[in-house]
C-alpha positions as CSV (number, residue, x, y, z in Angstrom):
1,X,16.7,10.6,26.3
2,X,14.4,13.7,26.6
3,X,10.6,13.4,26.4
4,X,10.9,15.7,22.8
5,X,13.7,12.8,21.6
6,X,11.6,9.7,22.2
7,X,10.2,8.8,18.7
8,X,9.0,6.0,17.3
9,X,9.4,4.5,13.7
10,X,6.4,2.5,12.6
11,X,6.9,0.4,9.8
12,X,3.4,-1.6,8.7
13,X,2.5,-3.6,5.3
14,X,0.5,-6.7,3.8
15,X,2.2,-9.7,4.6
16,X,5.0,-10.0,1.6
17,X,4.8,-6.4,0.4
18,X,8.6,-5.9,1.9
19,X,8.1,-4.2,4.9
20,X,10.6,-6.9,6.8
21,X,13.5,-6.3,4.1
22,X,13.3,-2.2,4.3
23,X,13.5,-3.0,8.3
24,X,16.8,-5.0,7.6
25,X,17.7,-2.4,5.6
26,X,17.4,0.5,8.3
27,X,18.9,-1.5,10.8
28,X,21.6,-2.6,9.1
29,X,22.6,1.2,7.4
30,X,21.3,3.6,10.5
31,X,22.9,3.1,14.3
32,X,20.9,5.1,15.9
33,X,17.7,2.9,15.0
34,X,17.1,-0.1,16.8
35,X,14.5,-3.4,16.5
36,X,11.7,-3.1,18.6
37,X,10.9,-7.0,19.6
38,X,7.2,-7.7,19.5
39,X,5.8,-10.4,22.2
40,X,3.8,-12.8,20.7
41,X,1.8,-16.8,22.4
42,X,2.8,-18.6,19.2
43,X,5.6,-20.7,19.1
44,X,9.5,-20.1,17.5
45,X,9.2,-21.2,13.8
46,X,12.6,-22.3,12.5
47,X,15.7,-20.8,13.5
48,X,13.5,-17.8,15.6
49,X,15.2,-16.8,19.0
50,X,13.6,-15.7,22.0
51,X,14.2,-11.7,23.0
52,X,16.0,-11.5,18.9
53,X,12.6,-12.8,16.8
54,X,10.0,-11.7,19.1
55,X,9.4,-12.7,23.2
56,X,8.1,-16.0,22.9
57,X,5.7,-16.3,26.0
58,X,2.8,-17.9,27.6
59,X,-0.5,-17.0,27.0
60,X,-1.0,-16.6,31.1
61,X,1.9,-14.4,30.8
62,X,0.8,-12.4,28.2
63,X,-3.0,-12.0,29.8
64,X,-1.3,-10.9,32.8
65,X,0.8,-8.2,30.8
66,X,-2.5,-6.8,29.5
67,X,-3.7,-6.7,33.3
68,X,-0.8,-5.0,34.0
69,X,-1.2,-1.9,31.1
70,X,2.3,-3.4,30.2
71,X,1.3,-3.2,26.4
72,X,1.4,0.1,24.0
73,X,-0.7,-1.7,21.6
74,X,-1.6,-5.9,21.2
75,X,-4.2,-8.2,19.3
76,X,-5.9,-11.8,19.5
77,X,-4.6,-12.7,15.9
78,X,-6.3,-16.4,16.0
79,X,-8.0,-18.0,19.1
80,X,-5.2,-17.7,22.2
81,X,-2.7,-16.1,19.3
82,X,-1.7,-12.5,21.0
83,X,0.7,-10.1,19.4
84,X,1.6,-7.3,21.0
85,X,4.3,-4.5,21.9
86,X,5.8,-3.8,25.0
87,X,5.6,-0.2,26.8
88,X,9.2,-1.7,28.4
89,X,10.7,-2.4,25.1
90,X,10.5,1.0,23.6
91,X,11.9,2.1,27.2
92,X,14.9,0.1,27.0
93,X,15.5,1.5,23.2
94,X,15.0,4.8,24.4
95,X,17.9,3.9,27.7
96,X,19.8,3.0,24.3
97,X,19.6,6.4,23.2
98,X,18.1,5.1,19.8
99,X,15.0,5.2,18.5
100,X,12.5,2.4,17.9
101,X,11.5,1.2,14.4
102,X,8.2,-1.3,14.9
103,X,7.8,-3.8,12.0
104,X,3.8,-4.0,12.8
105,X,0.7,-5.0,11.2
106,X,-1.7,-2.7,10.3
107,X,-4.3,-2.5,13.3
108,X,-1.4,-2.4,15.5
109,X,0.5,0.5,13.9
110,X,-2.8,2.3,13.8
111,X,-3.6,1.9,17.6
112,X,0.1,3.1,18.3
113,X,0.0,6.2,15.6
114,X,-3.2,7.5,17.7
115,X,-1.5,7.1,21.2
116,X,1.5,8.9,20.4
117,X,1.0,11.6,17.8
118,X,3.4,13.6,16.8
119,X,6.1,11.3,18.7
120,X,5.6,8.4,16.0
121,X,6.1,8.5,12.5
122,X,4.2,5.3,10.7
123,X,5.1,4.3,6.8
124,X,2.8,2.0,4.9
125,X,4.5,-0.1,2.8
126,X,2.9,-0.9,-0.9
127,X,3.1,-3.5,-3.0
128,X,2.8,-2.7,-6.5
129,X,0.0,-4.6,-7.0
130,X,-2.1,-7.5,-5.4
131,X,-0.7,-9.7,-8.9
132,X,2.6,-8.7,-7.8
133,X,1.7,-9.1,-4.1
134,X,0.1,-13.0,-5.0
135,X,3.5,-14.0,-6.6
136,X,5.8,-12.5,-3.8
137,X,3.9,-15.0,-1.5
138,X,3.6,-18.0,-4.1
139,X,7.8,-17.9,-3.9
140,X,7.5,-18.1,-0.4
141,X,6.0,-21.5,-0.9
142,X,4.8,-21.9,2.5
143,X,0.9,-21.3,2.2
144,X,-2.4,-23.5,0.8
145,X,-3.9,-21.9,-1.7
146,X,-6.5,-21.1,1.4
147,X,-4.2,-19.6,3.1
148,X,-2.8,-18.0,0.1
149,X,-6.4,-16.0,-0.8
150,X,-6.6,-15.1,3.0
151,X,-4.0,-13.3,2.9
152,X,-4.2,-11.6,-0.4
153,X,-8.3,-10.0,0.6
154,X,-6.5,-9.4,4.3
155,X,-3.9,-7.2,2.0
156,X,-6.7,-5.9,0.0
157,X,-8.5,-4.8,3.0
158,X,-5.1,-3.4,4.7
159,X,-4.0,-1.4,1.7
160,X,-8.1,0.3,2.4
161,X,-6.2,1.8,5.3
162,X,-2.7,3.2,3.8
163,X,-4.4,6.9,3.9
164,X,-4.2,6.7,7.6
165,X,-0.6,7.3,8.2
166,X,2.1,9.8,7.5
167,X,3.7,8.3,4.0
168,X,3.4,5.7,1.8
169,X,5.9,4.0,-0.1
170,X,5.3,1.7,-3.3
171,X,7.8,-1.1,-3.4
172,X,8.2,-1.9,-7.0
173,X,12.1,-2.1,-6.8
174,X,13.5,-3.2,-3.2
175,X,16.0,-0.8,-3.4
176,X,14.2,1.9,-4.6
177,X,11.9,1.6,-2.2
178,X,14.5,1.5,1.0
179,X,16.1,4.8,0.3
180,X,12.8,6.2,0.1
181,X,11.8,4.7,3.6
182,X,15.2,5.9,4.4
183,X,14.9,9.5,3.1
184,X,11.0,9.6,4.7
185,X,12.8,8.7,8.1
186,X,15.8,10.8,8.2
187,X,13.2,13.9,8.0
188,X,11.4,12.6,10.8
189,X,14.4,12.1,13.2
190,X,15.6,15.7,11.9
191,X,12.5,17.8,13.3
């Protein structure tokens, strides 16, 4: 793939405001996308698979990546809890002759939208509300009620940020919402 035909998708949201859905959606309705695989030090949760889910690794391996310049963007989430993406898995997308569509957080999709410019197109994904946002996650019913207000001022203080990249889309109705994403990419890949 030329250097002009190596763009990048970057999809970034709160935690529960449907950002993982509209991904499923993409790759499931546009060939020429593909999943770029983030690397991450925590371990599989539930049915996860290595090089599918994410690249489970070590954190010795992962330190040694950083060494190495090996990373387009990463983050110490928690103590020893890295999260990153991989320069190498954008270039085997790329071998694919597809483009890459990241399913990021927020500081990360930020770091990568700087670096590439013109080359990436980011999305931030709204919830409707933080109400809205606060029940999403209560159906999850996987978080304390801690853990539960952590995330919803971490949303609060992620949605400060939405301004910073090229569109916004509100996800009030699911599908709604994925032909816009859909509409929103399908310009970008035809400049």
């Amino acid at each position: 793939m030329s250097e002009q035909h190596k763009k990048v998708i970057i999809l970034t949201a709160p935690s529960g405001a449907g950002k993982t859905s509209i991904t499923k959606f993409l790759l499931a309705n546009y060939p020429q996308l593909a999943f770029s695989v983030s690397a991450t030090t925590r371990a599989p949760r539930g049915a996860e698979q290595d090089g599918v889910d994410y690249h489970f690794i070590s954190s010795t391996d992962f330190e040694a990546h950083i060494r190495q310049d090996d990373f387009l963007e990463y983050e110490m989430v928690y103590e020893g809890l890295y999260y990153g993406t991989l320069k190498s898995e954008l270039g085997r997308i790329w071998a694919e002759g597809k483009m890459p569509v990241l399913d990021i957080d927020v500081k990360g999709a930020i770091a990568i939208q700087k670096q590439l410019g013109d080359q990436a197109f980011s999305i931030f994904i709204l919830p409707p509300s933080i109400e809205v946002l606060k029940e999403r996650l209560a159906k999850r019913n996987t978080e304390s009620a801690e853990k539960m207000q952590m995330r919803l001022d971490k949303a609060a203080y992620e949605i400060s940020f939405s301004d910073q990249f090229n569109a916004v889309v509100k996800n009030e109705i699911l599908d709604t919402a994925c032909s816009e994403t859909a509409a929103l990419i399908q310009g970008f890949i035809s400049k």
